[in-house]
C-alpha positions in Angstrom: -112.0 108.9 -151.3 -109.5 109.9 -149.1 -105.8 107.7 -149.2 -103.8 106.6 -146.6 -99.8 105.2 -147.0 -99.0 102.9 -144.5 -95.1 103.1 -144.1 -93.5 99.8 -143.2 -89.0 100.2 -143.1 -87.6 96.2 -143.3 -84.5 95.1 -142.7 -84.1 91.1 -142.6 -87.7 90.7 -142.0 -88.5 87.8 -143.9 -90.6 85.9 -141.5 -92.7 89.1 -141.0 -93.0 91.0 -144.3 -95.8 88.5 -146.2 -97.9 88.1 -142.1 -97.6 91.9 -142.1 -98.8 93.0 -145.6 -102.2 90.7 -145.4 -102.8 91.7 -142.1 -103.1 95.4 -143.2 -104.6 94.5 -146.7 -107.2 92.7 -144.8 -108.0 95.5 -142.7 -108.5 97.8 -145.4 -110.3 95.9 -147.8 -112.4 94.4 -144.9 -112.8 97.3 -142.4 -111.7 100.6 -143.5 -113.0 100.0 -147.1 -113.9 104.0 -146.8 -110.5 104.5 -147.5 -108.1 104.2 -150.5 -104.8 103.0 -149.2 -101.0 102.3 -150.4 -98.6 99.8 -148.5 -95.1 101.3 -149.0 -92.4 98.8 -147.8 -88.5 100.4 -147.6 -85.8 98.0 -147.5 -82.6 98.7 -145.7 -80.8 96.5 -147.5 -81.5 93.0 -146.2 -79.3 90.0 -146.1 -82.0 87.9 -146.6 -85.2 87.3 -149.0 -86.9 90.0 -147.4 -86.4 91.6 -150.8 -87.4 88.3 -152.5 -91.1 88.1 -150.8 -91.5 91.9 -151.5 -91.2 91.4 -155.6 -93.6 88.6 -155.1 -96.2 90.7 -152.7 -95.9 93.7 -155.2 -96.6 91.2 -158.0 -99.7 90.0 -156.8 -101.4 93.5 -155.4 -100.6 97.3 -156.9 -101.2 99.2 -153.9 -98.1 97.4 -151.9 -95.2 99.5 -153.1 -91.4 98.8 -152.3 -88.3 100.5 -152.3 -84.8 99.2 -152.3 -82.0 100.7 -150.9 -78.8 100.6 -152.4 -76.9 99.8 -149.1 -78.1 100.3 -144.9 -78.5 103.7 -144.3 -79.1 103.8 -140.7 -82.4 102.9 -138.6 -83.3 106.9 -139.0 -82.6 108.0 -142.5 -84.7 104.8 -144.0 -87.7 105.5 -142.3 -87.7 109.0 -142.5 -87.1 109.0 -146.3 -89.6 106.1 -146.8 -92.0 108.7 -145.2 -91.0 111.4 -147.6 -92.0 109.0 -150.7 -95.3 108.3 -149.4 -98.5 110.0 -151.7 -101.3 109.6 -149.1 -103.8 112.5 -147.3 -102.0 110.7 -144.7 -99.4 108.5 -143.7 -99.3 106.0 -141.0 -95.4 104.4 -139.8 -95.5 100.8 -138.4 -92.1 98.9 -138.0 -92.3 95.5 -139.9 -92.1 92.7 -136.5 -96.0 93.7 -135.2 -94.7 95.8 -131.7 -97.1 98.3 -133.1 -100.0 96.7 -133.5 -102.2 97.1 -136.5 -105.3 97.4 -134.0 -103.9 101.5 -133.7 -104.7 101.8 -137.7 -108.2 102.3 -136.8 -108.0 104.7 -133.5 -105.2 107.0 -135.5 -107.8 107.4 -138.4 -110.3 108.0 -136.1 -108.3 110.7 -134.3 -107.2 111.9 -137.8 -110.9 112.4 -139.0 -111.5 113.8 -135.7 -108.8 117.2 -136.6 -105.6 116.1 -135.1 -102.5 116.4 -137.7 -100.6 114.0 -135.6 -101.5 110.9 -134.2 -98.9 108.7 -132.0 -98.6 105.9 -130.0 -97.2 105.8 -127.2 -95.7 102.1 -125.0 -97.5 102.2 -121.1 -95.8 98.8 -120.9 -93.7 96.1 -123.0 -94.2 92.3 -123.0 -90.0 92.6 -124.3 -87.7 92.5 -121.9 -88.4 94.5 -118.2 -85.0 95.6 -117.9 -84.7 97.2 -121.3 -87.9 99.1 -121.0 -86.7 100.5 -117.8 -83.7 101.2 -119.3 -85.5 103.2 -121.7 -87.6 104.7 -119.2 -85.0 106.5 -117.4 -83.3 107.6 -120.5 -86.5 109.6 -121.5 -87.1 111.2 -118.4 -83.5 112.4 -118.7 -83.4 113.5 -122.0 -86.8 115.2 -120.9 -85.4 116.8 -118.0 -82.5 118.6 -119.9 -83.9 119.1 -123.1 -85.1 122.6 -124.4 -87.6 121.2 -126.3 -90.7 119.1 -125.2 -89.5 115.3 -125.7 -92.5 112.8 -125.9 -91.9 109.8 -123.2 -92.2 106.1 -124.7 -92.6 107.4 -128.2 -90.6 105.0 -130.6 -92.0 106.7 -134.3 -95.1 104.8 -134.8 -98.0 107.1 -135.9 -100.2 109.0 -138.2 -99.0 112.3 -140.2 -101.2 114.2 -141.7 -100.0 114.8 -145.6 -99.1 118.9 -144.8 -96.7 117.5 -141.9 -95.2 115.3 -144.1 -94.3 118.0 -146.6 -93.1 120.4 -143.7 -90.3 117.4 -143.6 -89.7 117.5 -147.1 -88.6 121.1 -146.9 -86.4 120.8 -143.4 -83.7 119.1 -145.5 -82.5 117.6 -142.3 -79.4 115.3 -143.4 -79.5 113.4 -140.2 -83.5 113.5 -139.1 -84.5 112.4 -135.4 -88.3 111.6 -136.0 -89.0 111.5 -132.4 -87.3 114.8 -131.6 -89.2 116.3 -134.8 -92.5 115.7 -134.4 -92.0 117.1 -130.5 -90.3 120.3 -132.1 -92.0 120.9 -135.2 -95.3 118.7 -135.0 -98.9 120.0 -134.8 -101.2 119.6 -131.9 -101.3 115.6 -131.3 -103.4 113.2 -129.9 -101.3 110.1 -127.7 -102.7 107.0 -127.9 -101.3 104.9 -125.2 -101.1 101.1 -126.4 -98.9 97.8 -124.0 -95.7 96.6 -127.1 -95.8 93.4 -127.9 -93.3 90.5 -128.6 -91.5 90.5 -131.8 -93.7 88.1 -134.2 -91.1 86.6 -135.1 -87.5 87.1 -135.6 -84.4 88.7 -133.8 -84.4 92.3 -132.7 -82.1 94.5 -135.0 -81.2 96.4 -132.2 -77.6 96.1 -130.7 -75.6 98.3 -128.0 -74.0 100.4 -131.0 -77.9 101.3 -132.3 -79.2 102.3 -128.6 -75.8 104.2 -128.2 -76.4 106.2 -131.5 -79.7 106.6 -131.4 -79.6 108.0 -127.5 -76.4 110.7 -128.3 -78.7 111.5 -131.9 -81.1 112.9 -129.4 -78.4 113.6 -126.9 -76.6 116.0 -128.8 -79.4 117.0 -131.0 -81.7 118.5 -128.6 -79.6 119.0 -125.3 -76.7 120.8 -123.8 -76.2 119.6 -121.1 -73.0 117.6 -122.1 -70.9 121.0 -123.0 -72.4 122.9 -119.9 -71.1 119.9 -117.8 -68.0 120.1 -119.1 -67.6 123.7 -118.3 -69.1 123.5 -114.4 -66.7 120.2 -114.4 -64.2 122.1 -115.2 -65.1 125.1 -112.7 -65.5 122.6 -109.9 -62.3 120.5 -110.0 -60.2 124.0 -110.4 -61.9 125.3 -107.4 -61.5 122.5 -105.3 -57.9 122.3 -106.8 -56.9 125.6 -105.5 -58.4 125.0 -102.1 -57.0 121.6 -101.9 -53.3 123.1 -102.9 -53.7 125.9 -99.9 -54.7 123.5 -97.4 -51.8 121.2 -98.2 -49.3 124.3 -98.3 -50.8 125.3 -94.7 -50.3 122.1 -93.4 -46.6 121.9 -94.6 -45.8 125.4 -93.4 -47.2 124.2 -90.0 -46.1 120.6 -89.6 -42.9 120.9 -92.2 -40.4 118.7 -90.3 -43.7 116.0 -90.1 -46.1 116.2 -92.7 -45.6 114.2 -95.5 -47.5 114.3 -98.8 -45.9 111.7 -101.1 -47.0 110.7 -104.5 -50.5 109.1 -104.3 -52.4 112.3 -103.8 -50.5 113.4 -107.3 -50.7 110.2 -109.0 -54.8 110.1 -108.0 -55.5 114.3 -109.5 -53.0 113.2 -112.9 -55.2 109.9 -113.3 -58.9 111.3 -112.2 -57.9 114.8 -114.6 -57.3 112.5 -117.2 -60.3 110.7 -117.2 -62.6 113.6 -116.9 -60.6 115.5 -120.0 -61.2 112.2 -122.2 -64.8 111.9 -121.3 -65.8 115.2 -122.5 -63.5 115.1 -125.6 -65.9 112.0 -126.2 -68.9 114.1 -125.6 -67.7 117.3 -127.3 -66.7 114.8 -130.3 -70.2 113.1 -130.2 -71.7 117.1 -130.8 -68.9 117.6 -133.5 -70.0 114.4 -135.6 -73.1 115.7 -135.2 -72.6 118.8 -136.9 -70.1 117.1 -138.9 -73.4 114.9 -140.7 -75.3 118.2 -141.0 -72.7 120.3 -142.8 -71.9 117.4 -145.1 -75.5 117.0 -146.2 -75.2 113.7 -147.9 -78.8 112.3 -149.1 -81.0 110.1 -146.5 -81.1 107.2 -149.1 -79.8 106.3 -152.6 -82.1 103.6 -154.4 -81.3 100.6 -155.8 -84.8 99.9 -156.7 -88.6 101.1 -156.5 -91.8 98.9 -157.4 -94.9 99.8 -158.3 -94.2 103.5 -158.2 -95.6 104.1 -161.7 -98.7 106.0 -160.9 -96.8 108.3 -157.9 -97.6 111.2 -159.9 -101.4 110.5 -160.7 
């Protein structure tokens, strides 16, 4: 019988996490009773008594599994460790509030059994908010447009990973993983499945300007270079049109000397616009050094605090 993980990260889901785990114990012990199947929650530290109703859930059935972290380690690093702890033929990565719906389960096995090593979903359309999604939208299509690698439109990390993609992560050793850049770099040949997001369950969103920042220069810096090659053309440009600038204002002094008057503003305006271009790309150039900064440190995804139910990982 064949086993699948079903991957679920939480952080201050505690109206979600109990809905959540019967709905996808239901589905396998009701429709997909072919399979054999482990429920691995990883908490990111919650505030609340998310951590509370896991005990209690893994309590009352052995194949939901949970694992604490010791502190927030990022909305990348949780997931993307939880996925490495998973034992199944393959794994499956739902977030926690139901904007991937558990009705995909089915169509990725189905896809799985059908040959394909990855299986993703991917949003045509969001019931969230309309300005956010094309927000998002845009952002794709440039990081698409400048990237050297393939980037996948819409693709937020829900999907199905066949267990010899899985341990192709566990050997990158990537201290600061971008699963939606990974699977486009590194991933098999995949199969989309297009699905519309729904609302959060229930809840707040977890997402904040910081997160959307972070996550957009992870895959900014990570898979682009356009920032460093604007810098440079930037650069080229303004020196250009600085040198013809300066001979056209030396012409027209040498011409109209006793008449033409220059002043200050056109000084003041080069000093103030130079100065904002030059902090801009030290911002950019230090978002790239952070980057590698992360890398060459190499600190673990996740320390534990906790893992339940884990006993019979190795059997």
């Amino acid at each position: 019988m064949k086993k699948v993980s079903i991957l679920i990260p939480c952080y201050n889901e505690e109206e979600n996490v109990v809905p959540m785990s019967e709905a996808i114990i239901s589905l396998f012990e009701n429709e997909l009773v072919k399979y054999d199947y482990e429920l691995v929650f990883i908490d990111n530290d919650s505030k609340d008594n998310t951590r509370l109703l896991l005990r209690s859930i893994c309590t009352k059935n052995k194949h939901v599994k949970a694992i604490f972290n010791a502190r927030n380690f990022g909305q990348f690093n949780s997931p993307y460790y939880g996925l490495l702890q998973t034992t199944g033929d393959c794994t499956i990565a739902m977030v926690c509030d139901f904007q991937d719906p558990i009705e995909l389960i089915p169509q990725y096995l189905q896809e799985w059994e059908n040959g394909y090593k990855i299986v993703i979903g991917i949003k045509k359309s969001s019931k969230e908010n309309l300005i956010m999604y094309k927000l998002r939208s845009i952002y794709y299509k440039v990081i698409k447009k400048f990237s050297d690698i393939e980037q996948i439109e819409h693709f937020t990390g829900s999907g199905l990973y066949d267990k010899e993609f899985v341990s192709i992560l566990k050997n990158l050793n990537d201290p600061t993983p971008f699963m939606r850049g990974i699977v486009a770099e590194l991933g098999y040949k995949r199969k989309e499945i297009p699905y519309e997001q729904p609302k959060r369950r229930a809840g707040k969103t977890h997402n904040n300007f910081y997160s959307l920042y972070d996550a957009a220069m992870l895959s900014f810096t990570s898979y682009t270079k356009i920032g460093l090659r604007m810098a440079t053309f930037m650069g080229v440009g303004i020196g250009i049109a600085s040198v013809v600038i300066g001979i056209v204002y030396l012409v027209l002094k040498l011409i109209y000397w006793d008449r033409f008057v220059a002043g200050m503003t056109p000084i003041l305006i080069g000093i103030f616009f130079l100065g904002a271009v030059q902090l801009f790309f030290l911002g950019f150039m230090g978002e790239y050094i952070l980057t590698i900064n992360q890398r060459i440190m190499n600190r673990p995804l996740v320390i534990e605090e906790e893992r339940i139910n884990f006993e019979d990982s190795a059997s």
